[in-house]
N, C-alpha and C positions, 0 to 999 in steps of 0.2 A: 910430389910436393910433400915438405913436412909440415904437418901442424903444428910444430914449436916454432917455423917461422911465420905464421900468419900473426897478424895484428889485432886481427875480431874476435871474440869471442863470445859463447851462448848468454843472452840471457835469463836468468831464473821467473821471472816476472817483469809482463807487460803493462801495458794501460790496460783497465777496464773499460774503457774508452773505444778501446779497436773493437769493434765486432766483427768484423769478416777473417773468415779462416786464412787469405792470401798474409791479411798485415799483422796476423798473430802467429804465424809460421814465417815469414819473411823478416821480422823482428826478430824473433826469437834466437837465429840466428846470423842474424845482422849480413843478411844478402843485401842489406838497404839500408840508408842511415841520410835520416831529416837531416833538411838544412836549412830550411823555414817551410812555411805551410807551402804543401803540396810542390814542393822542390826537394829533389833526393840526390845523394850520391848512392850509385851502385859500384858494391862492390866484389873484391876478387870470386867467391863463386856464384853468383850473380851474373855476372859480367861472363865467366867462363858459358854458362846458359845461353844469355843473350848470343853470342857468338856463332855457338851453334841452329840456331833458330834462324838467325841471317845468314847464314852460308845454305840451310834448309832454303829458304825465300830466292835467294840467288843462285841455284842450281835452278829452281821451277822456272822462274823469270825467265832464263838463258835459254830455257828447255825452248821455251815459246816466243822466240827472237827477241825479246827487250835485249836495249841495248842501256846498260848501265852511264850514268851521269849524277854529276852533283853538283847540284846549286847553289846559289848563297842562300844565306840563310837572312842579310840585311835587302832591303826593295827596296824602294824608291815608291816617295808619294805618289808619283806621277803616273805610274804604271796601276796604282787601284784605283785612281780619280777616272784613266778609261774605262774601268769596267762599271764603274760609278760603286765602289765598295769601301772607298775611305772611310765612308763617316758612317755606312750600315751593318759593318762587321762587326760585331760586340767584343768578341775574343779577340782582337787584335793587338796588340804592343805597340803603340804610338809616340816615337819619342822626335825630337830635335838635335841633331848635333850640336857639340858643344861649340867646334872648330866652325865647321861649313854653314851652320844654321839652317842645315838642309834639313826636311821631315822626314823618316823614314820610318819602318818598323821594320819588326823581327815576325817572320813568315809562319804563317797559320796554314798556310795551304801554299800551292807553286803555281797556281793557273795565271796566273799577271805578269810570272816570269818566263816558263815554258812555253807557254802561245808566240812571244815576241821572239823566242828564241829560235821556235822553230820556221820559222817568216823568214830566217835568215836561209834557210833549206830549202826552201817547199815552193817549187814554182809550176811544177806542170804533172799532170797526171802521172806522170810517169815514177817522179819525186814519191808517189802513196803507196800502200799505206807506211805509216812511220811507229816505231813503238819506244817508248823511254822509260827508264824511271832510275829512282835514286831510295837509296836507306839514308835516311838524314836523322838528326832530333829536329824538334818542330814546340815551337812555343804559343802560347793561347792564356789570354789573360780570362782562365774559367772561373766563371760564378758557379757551375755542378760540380765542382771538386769533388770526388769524394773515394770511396775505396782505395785511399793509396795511388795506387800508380794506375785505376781504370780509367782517373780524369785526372790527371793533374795538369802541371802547367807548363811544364817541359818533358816533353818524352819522343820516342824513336817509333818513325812510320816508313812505312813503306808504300812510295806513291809513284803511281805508274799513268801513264798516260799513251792512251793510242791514238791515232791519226787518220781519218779516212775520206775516201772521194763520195761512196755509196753507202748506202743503208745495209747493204748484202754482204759487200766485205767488213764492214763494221761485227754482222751480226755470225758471220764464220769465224772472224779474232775471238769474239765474245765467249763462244764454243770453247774457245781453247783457253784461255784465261779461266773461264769456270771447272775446267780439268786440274790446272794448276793450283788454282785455290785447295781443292778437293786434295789433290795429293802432298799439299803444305799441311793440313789439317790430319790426314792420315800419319804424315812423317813425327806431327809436333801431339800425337796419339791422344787428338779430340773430336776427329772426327764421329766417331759413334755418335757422339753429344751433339753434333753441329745439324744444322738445318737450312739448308736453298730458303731463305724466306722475301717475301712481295714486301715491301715498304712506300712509305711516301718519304720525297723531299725535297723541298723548296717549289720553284719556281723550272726546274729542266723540263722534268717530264711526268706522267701522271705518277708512274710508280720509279723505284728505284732499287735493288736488290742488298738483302743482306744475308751475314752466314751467323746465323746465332746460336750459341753455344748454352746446353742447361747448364744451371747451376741457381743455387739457393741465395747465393751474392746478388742480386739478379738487378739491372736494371729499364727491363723491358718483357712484356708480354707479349706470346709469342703464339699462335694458335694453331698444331698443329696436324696434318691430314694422314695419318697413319697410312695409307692408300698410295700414295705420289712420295712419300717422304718430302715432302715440300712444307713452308709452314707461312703465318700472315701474320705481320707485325698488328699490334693492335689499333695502331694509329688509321690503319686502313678496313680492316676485317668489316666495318660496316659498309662500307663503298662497294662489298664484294658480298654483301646480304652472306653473309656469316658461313660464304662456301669456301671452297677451293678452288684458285684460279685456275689448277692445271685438269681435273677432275670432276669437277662441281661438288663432289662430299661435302655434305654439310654437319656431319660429325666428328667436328673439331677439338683438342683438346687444349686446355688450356693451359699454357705450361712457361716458370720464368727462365728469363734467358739472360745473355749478354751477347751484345756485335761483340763480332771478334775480324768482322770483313765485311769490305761495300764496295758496292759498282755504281755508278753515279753517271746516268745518260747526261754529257755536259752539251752534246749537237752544238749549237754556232755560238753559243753563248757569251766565249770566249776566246775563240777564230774570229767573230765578227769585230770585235771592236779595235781589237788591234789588227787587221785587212788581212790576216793568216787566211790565204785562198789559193788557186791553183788553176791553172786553163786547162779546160775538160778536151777529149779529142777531138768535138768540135771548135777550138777554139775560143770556146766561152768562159768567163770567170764565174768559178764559183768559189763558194765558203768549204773551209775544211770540215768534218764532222768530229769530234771529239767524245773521247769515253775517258774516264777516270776510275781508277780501282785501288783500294786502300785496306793495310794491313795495319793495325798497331801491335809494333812489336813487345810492345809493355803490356798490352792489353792480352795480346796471346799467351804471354808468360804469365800472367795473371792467371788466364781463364785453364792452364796448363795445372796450375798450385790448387786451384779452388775442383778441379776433377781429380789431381793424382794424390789423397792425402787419405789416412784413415785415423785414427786414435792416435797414434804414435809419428801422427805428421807429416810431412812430406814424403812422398814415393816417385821420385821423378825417372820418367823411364828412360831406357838404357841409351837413346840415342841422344836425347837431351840433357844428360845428368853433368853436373858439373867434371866429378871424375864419377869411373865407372867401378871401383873399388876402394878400398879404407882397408889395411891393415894394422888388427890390434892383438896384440899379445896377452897372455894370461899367465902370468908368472914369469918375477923378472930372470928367471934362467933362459928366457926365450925371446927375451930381446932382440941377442945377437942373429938366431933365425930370421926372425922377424923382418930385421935388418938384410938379411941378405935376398928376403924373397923379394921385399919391395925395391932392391938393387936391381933383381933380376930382371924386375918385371919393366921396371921403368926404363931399363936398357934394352925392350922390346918394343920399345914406345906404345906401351900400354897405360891406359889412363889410370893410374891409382896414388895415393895419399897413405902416409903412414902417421898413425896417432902417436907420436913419441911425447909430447907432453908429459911435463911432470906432473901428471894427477893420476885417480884412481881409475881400476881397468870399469868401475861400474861407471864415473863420470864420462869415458869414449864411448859406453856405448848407447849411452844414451843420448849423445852428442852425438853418433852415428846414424841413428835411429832419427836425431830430430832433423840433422841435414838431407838424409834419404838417400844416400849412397844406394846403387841399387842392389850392390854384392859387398857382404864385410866377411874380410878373408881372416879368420881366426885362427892363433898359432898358437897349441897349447900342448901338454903332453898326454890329453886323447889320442890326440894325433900322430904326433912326431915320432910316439914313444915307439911305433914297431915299424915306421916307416918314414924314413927323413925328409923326404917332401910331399908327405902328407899333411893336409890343410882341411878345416871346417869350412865349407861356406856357405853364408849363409844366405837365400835370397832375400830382399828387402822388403817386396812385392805381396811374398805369401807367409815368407819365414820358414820354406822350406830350407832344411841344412840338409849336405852333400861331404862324404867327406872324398878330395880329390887331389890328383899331384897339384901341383901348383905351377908346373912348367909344361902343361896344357892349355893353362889359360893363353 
């Protein structure tokens, strides 16, 4: 890619308004661009990011049988009046067609859709277990907006939904789903940060699980057992007389966090109403048992920016970086170089970006620096001058420089 043909460009100055480090780096260089309150376009290296993260999400998924689907994203009244959730969803999108004067919304969640969906499948034991999910955007008319893209009102989840006859093979899936979590977190290089933590929620089951990531953005307390590496959302840590559920430690620390992942025991909740059941080998009806497990892929890329940054801004690692190099020259004798290494490279289909812009070589690299390339390949006549495909590079990470061929990379 050339930067003389992208469209965005850095800005010098934000709002004093933004506090969190994700929407004063993500601004700055316009990987995001408002389009009213907490509605965004994302754009081209943003988008290249997002990309990668969801092919990360959909490698684990496959890994562990999901079988990929996509849903609409309009329902029908009729399917939330059975769960009885029309009128108690707060975040919903409730509108009327203009044509049909039918009521419908725009989907906050898929359990009104995938339950009836799967009734069309599931008749006999033999039918379980089942596993699905989909990468969709997903809308919520929220009152907590806030950090950007940690709440807003359109954004990209990953919702997965299992299937099951028994309590037993529910909780061997489960095993494996919390593997896959574990190794999405590892891939998108936040696991260190992240934490197995006990929660509460709603009406399913007593507890419900999440993966909460530190960070100083933080929208939750998070109390955790250095011991089990397990940790207790705060909403519950008195229910549990201030231990560890997996341990009993009661020297917990207290530490802020963000979800970045949840498991949601859904049991019949949503099987029952709409008669998703199955006849057992006794020939008995029963109700399907249901789990739910959710990623936000906004929220992950957030809680990604808010761990990989230091003074000089973003540092996004090698596997999630938009591109994985920037080529910039230092003296326009060395343009033509310049030109030919990033030829070389891209006919290797190696990920890199050449800074040809007409501006100054101090204005790329600080543009290099604010984007976080994680290698910027310097072409200058340190280099060149005893050796023709010798290159500066520099890492992003530490700012260790290397001087190396460049037809190694």
């Amino acid at each position: 890619m050339r930067l003389s043909n992208t469209f965005v460009k850095t800005q010098k100055q934000i709002s004093a308004e933004e506090k969190s480090i994700n929407a004063q780096l993500l601004i700055r260089w316009w990987f995001i661009s408002q389009l009213m309150a907490w509605v965004y376009t994302y754009l081209p290296m943003w988008w290249r990011v997002f990309k990668k993260i969801e092919n990360i999400i959909r490698e684990e998924m496959d890994a562990v049988w999901w079988e990929e689907i996509f849903m609409p994203s309009l329902q029908p009244k009729e399917n939330w009046e059975t769960t009885w959730r029309w009128e108690t969803v707060d975040v919903l999108f409730r509108f009327t067609s203009y044509y049909t004067k039918r009521e419908l919304a725009l989907w906050s969640t898929h359990e009104e859709i995938v339950s009836p969906l799967l009734k069309n499948y599931v008749v006999s034991y033999k039918d379980l277990p089942k596993y699905v999910y989909q990468i969709q955007n997903k809308f919520r008319d929220e009152t907590r907006a806030k950090s950007w893209i940690l709440r807003a009102r359109e954004f990209f989840m990953k919702d997965l939904y299992s299937f099951h006859k028994t309590q037993e093979d529910l909780d061997e899936y489960y095993a494996k789903v919390t593997t896959a979590y574990e190794n999405i977190f590892k891939r998108a290089w936040i696991w260190e940060q992240t934490y197995y933590t006990y929660a509460s929620w709603g009406t399913f089951s007593k507890y419900s699980h999440e993966f909460q990531t530190i960070t100083e953005a933080w929208e939750d307390l998070i109390y955790v057992c250095d011991k089990c590496r397990v940790a207790v959302n705060k909403e519950i840590i008195e229910d549990l007389n201030w231990c560890c559920p997996e341990c009993g430690n009661n020297e917990l620390r207290e530490i802020k966090a963000v979800e970045t992942g949840n498991i949601f025991k859904l049991w019949t909740k949503f099987s029952a109403p709409f008669d998703l059941s199955y006849v057992d080998e006794s020939n008995q009806k029963k109700p399907v048992i249901m789990w739910c497990y959710g990623i936000g892929l906004w929220r992950l890329m957030w809680t990604v920016v808010e761990v990989h940054h230091d003074e000089k801004w973003i540092v996004w690692p090698e596997n999630i970086a938009p591109y994985k190099y920037v080529v910039i020259w230092i003296g326009q004798a060395w343009q033509s170089k310049a030109e030919e290494i990033y030829n070389y490279l891209k006919d290797k289909w190696v990920e890199v970006v050449i800074d040809d812009r007409d501006e100054s070589t101090w204005f790329k690299f600080k543009d290099a620096d604010l984007i976080g390339y994680p290698y910027q390949i310097v072409v200058w006549d340190k280099t060149l001058a005893n050796w023709e495909n010798m290159v500066e590079l520099v890492k992003r990470a530490n700012w260790e420089k290397t001087l190396i061929d460049y037809k190694s990379l």
